[in-house]
KOLVO-646877 format. One record per atom (N, C-alpha, C): x, y, z; residue in three letters. Coordinates in steps of 0.05 Angstrom, whole numbers, plus 32768, in hexadecimal, padded with zeros to 4 digits. Layout:
# residues N
XYZALA ...
# end
This chain:
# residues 253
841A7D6783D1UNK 842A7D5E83BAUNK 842C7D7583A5UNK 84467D7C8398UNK 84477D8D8384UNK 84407D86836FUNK 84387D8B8362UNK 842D7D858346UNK 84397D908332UNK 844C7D888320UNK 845B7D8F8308UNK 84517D8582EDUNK 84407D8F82E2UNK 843C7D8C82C9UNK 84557D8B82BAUNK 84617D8082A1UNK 847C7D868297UNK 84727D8F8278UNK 84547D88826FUNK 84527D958258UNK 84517DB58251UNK 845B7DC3823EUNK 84617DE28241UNK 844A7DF28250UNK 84347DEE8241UNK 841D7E00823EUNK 84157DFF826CUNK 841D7DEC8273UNK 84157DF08294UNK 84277DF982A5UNK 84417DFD8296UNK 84567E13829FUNK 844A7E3382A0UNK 84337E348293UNK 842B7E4D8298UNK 84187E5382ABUNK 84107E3882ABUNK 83F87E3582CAUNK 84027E3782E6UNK 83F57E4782F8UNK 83FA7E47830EUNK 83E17E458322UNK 83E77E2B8333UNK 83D17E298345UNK 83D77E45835DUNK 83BA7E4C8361UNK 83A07E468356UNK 83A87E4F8338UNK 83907E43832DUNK 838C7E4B830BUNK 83737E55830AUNK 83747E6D82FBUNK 83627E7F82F5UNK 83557E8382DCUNK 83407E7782D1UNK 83377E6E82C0UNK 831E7E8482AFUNK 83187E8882A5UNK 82F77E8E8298UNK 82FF7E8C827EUNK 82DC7E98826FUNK 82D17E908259UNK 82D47EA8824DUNK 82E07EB6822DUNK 82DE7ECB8227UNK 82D17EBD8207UNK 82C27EDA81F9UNK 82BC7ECF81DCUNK 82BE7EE981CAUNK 82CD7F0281D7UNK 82CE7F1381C8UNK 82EF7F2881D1UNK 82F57F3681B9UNK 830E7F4481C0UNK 83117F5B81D8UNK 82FA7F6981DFUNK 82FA7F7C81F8UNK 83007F6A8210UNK 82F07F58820DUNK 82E37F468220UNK 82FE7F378230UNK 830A7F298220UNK 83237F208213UNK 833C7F2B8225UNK 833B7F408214UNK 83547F56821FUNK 834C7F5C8238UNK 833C7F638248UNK 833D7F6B8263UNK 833C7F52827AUNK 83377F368272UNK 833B7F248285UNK 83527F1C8280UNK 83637F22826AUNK 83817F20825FUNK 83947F348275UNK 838A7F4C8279UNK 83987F668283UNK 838C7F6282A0UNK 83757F5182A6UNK 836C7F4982C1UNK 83857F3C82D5UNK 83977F2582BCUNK 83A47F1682CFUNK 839A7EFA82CCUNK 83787EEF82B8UNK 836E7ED582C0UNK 838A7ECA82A9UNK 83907EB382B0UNK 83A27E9C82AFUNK 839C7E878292UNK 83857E838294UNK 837A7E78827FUNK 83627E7F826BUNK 835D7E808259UNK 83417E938248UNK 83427E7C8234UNK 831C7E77823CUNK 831A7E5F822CUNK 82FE7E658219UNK 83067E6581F7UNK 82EE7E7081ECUNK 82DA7E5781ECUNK 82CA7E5081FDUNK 82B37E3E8202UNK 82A27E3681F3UNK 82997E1A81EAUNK 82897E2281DCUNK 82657E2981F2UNK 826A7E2E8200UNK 82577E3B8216UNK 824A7E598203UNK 82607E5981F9UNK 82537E7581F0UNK 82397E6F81D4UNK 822E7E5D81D5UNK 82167E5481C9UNK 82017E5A81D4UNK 82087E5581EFUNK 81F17E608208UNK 81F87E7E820EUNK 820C7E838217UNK 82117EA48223UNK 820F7EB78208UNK 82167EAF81F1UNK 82177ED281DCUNK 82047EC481D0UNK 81FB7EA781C9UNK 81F47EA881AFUNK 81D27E9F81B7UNK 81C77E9F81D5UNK 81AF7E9881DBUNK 81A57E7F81DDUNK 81B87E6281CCUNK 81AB7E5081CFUNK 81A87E3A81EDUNK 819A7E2B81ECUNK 81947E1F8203UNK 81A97E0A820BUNK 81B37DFC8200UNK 81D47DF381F9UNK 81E27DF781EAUNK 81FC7DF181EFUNK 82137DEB81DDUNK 821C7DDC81C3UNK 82037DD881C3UNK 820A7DBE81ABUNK 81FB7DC4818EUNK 81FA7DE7818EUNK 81FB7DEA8172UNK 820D7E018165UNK 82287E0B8183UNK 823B7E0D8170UNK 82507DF88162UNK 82577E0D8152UNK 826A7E018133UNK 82887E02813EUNK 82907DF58128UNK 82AD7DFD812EUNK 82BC7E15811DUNK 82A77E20810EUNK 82AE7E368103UNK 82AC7E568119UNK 82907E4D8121UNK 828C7E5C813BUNK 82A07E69814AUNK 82B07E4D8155UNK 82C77E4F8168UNK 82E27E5C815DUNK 82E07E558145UNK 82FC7E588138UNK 82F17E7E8130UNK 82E07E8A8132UNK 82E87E9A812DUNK 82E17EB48149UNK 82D77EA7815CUNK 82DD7EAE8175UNK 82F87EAE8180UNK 82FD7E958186UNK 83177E978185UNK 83327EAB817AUNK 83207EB88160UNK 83367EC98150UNK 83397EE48159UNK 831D7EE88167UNK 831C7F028175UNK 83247F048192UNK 832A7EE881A6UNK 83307EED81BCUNK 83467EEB81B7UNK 83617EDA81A1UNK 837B7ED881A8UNK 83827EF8819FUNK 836E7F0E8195UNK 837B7F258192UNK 83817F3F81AAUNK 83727F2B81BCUNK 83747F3A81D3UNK 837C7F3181EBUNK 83897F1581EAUNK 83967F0B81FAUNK 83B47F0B81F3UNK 83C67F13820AUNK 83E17F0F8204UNK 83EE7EFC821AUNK 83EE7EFC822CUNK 83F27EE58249UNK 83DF7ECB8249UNK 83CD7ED2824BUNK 83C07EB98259UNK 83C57EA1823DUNK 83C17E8B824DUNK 83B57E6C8236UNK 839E7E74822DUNK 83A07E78820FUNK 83847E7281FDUNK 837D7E578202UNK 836B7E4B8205UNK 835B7E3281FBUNK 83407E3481ECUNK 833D7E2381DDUNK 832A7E2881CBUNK 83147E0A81CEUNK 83007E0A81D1UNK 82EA7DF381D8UNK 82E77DED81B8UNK 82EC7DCB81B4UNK 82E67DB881A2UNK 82C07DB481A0UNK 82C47DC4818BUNK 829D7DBD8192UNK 82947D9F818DUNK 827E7D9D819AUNK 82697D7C818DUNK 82737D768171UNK 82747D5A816CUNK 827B7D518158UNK 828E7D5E8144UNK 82A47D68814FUNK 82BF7D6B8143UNK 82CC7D628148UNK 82CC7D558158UNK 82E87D41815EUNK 82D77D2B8164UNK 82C87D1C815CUNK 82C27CFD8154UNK 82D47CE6814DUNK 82EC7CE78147UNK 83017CE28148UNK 83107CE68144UNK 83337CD58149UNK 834B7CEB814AUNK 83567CFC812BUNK 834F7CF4811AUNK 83517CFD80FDUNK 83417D1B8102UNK 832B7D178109UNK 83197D2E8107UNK 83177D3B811CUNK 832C7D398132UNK 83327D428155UNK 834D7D528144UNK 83627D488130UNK 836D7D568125UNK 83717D748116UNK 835D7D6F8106UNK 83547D8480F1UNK 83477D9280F7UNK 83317D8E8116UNK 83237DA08116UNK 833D7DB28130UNK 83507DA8813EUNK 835C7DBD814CUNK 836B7DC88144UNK 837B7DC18128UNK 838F7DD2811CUNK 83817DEC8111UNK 83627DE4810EUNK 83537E008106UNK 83587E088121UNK 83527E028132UNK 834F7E188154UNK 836C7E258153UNK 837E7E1A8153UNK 839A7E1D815AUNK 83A77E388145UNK 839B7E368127UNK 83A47E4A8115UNK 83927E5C8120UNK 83737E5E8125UNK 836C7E7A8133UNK 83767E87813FUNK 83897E778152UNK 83967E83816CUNK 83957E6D8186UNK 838B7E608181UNK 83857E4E81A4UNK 83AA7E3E81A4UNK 83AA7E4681B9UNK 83C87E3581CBUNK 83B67E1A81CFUNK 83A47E0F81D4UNK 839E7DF681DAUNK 83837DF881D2UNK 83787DE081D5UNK 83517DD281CEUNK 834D7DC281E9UNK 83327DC281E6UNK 83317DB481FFUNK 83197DA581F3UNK 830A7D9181FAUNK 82FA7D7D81F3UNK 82F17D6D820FUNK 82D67D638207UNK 82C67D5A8225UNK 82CB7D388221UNK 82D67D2D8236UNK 82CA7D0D8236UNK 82DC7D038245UNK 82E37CE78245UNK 82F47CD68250UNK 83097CC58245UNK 83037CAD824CUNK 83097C97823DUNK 83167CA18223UNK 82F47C9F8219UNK 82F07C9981FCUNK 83077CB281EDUNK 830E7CC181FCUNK 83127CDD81E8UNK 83387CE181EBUNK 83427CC581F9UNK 835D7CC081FBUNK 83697CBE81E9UNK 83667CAE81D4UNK 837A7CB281B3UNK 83717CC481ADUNK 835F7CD781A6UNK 835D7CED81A4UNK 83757D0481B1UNK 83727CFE81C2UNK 83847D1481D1UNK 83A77D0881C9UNK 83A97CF381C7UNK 83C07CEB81BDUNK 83C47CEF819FUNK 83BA7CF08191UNK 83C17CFA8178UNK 83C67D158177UNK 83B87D248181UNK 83BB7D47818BUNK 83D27D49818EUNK 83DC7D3781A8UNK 83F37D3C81B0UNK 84097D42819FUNK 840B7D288199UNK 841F7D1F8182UNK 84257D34816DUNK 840F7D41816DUNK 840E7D4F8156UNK 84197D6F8161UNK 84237D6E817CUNK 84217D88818DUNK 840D7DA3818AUNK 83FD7D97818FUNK 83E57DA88197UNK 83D67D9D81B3UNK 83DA7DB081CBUNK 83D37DB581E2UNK 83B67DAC81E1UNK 83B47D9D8200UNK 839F7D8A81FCUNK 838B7D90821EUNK 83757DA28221UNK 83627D9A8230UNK 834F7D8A8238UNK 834F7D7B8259UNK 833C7D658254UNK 831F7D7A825FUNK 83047D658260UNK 82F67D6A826FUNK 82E07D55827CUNK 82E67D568295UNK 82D47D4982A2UNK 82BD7D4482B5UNK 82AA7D3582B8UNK 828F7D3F82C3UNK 82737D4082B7UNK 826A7D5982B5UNK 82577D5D82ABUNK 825B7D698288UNK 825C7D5E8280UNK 825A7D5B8263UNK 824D7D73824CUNK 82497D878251UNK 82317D9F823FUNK 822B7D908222UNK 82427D858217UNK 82327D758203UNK 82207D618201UNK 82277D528212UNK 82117D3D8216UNK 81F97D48821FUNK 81EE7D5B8227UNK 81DE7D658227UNK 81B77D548231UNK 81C37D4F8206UNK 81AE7D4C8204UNK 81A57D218208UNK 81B57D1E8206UNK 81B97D048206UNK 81B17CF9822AUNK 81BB7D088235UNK 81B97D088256UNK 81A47D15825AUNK 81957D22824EUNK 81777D2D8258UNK 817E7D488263UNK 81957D518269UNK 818F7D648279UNK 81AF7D6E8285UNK 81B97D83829AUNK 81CC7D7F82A5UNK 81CC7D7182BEUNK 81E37D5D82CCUNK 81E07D4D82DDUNK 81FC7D5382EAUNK 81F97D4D830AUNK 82137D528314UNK 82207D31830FUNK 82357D338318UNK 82447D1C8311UNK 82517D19832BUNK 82597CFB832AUNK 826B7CF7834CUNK 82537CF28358UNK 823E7CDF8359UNK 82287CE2836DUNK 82327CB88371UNK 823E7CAB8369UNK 82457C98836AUNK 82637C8D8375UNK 826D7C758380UNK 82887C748378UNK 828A7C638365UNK 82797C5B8356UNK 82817C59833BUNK 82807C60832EUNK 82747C7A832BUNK 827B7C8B8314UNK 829B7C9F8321UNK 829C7CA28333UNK 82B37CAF833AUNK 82C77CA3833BUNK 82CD7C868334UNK 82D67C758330UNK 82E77C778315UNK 82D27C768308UNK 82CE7C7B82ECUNK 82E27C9982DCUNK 82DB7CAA82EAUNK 82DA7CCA82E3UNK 82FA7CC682EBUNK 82FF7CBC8303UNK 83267CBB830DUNK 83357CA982F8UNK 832F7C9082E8UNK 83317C8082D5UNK 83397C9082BAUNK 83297CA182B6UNK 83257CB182A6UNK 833F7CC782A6UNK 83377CE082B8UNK 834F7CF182C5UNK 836B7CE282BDUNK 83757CD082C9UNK 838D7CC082C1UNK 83947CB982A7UNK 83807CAC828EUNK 83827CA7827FUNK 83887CC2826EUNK 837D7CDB8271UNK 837E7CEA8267UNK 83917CF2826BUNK 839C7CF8828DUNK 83BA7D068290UNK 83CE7CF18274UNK 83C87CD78284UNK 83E77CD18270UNK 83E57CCF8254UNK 83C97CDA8242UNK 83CC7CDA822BUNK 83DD7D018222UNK 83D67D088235UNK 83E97D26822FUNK 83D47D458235UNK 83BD7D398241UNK 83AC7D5B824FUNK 83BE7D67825EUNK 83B77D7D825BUNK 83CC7D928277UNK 83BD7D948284UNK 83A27D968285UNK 838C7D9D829FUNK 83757D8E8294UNK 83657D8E82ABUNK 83487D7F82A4UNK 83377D9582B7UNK 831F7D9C82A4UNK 83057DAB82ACUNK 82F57D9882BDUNK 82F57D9C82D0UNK 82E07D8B82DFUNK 82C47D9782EBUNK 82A87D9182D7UNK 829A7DA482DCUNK 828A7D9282E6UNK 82707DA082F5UNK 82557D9E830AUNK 82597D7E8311UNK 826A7D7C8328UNK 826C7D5E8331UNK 82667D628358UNK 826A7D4D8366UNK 82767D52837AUNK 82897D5F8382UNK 828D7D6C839AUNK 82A37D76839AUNK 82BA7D5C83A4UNK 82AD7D4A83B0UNK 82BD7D3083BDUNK 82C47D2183A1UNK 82B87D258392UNK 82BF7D188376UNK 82E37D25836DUNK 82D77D418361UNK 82E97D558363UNK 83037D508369UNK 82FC7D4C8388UNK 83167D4B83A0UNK 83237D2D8392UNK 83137D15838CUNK 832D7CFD838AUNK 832B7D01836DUNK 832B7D11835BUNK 83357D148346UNK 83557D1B8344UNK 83497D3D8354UNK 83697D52834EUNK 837C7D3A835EUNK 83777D268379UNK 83867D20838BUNK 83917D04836BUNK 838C7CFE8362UNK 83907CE78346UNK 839C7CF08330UNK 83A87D078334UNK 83B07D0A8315UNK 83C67D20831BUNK 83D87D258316UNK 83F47D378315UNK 83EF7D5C8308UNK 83E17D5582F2UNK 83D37D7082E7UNK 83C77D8282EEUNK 83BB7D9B82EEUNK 83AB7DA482FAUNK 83887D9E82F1UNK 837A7D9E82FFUNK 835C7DA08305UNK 83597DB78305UNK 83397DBD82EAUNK 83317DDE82ECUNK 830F7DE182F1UNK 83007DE1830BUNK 82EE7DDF830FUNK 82D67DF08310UNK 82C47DEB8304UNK 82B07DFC8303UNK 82907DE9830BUNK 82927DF58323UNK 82787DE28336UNK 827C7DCE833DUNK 82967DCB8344UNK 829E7DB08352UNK 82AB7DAE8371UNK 82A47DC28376UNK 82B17DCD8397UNK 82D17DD58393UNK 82D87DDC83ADUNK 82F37DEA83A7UNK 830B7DD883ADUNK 83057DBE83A7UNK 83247DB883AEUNK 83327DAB838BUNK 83207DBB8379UNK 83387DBB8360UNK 83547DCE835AUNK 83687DD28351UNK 837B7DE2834CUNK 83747DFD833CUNK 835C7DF8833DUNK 83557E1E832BUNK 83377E18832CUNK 83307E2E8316UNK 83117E2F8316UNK 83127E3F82F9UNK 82F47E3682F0UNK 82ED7E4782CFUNK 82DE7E4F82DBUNK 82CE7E6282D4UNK 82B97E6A82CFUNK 82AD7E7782ADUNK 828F7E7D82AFUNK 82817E948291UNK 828E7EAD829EUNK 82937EC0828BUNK 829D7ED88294UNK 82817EED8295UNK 826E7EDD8289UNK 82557EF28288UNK 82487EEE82AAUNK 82537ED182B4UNK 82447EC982D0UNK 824F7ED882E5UNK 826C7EE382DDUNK 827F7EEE82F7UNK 827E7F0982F5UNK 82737F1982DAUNK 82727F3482DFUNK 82587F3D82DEUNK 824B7F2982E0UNK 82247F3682DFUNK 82207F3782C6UNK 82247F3482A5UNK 82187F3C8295UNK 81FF7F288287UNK 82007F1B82A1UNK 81E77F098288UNK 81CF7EFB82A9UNK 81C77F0882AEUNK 81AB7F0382C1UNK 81977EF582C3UNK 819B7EF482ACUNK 81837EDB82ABUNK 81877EC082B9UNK 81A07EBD82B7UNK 81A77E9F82C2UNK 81C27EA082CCUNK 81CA7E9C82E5UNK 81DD7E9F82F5UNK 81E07E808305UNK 81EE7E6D82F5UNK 81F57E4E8309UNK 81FA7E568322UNK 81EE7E488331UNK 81EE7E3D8344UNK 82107E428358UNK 821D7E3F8356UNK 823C7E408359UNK 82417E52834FUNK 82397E66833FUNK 824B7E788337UNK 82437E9A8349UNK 82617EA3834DUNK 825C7EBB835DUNK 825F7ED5834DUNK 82467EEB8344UNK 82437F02833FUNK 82567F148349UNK 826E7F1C833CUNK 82777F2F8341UNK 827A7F4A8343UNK 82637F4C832CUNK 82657F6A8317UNK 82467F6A8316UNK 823A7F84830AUNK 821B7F8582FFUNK 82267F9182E5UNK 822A7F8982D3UNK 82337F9082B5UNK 82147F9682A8UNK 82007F8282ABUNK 81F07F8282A9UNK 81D57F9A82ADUNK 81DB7F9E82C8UNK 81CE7FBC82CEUNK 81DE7FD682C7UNK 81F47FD882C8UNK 820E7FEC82B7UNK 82057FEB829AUNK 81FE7FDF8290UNK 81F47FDD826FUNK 81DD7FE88274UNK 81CB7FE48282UNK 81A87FF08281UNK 81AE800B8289UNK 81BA80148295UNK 81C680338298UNK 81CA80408285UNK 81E18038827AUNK 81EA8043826FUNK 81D880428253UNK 81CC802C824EUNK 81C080388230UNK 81A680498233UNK 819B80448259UNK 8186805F825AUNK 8194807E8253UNK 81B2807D825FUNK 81BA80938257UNK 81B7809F8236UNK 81BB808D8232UNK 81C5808D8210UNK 81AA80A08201UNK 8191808B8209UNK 8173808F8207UNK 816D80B08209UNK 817780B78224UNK 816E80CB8236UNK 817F80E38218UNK 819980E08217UNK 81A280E98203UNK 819C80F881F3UNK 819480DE81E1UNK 818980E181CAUNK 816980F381CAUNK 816180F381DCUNK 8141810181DBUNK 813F812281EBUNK 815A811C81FAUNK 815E81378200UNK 816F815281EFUNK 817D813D81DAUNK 8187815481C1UNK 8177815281AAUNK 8160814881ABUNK 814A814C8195UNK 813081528194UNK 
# end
């Protein structure tokens, strides 16, 4: 089945969809000049730049000014910009906090949930500002869930999660993030909904994939998920190079 999104912003998507995480303007510009499709300033980057153990103590100032440095180095791809924890609590305040994302630069926001986060996304709409779902495993909830958990281990929660997907399409998402689930979950999602599916640890039968950009070029070692494939050693290229630097410095003095 062809899948025709008719809202603008998925006229620029093309399955496959090619997704990652950027939080700075180098960074930015070369997955821009790469070709990736979509650049999404995450709020992941609480964990990848900023060291913490979750997500749930960036701001929305944080984002908004991340954001200001990736739309300077993006010219193609979809900006999206991540609605942090408790900014959009409701649709008044799902408002105000994306018109801040949107004047940084973000072409769209994206926000985690279901159900519950449907007038939300309908007020967005209305208001034409481009609307990401996300579904699955939750990074905000976090802490509330104890922990991270895969999702889809039921058919009633996958039940649930397709319920959801739909509700969301017809409130006005162009795509839904579908993270650490089943991949059989996954599969009767994308097969339920007209939009594309953008998956990260959910097996491959979604319409694209995200990934951390620090996970796909090696720069951060310490912790490499499970699903995600090392492309690069950025990581060891940096220890080089600043031995060089070292070596340098002690050899002209």
């Amino acid at each position: 089945m062809d899948k025709s999104p008719t809202i603008l912003i998925s006229n620029r998507l093309h399955r496959p969809i090619s997704a990652i995480t950027a939080y700075d303007y180098p960074m930015a510009r070369l997955c821009d000049e790469a070709g990736i499709q979509l650049i999404l300033v995450g709020d992941s980057l609480g964990m990848v730049v900023a060291g913490h153990p979750d997500t749930t103590s960036v701001t929305l100032t944080q984002i908004a000014y991340h954001t200001e440095m990736v739309r300077r180095g993006v010219k193609k791809a979809v900006l999206v910009a991540d609605l942090p924890i408790h900014t959009y609590d409701d649709p008044e305040m799902a408002l105000e906090s994306s018109r801040l994302l949107v004047a940084a630069g973000a072409d769209a926001v994206k926000l985690e949930g279901g159900l519950g986060q449907v007038e939300k996304v309908k007020a967005l709409r209305e208001a034409g500002i481009e609307v990401c779902g996300h579904l699955g495993m939750l990074p905000q909830r976090v802490k509330e869930e104890g922990g991270y958990k895969k999702k889809g281990k039921t058919a009633d929660e996958v039940e649930k999660m397709v319920a959801a997907a739909k509700a969301l399409e017809s409130a006005g998402v162009f795509a839904i993030v579908l993270e650490s689930m089943l991949p059989s979950a996954a599969e009767a999602i994308t097969a339920a909904i007209e939009i594309p599916t953008i998956g990260i640890g959910a097996g491959g039968s979604c319409d694209g994939e995200i990934r951390v950009l620090h996970d796909v070029i090696g720069a951060s070692p310490w912790f490499v998920p499970p699903f995600a494939t090392v492309h690069g050693n950025v990581a060891e290229v940096t220890t080089i190079a600043l031995a060089g630097y070292l070596e340098e410095i002690h050899s002209t003095r």
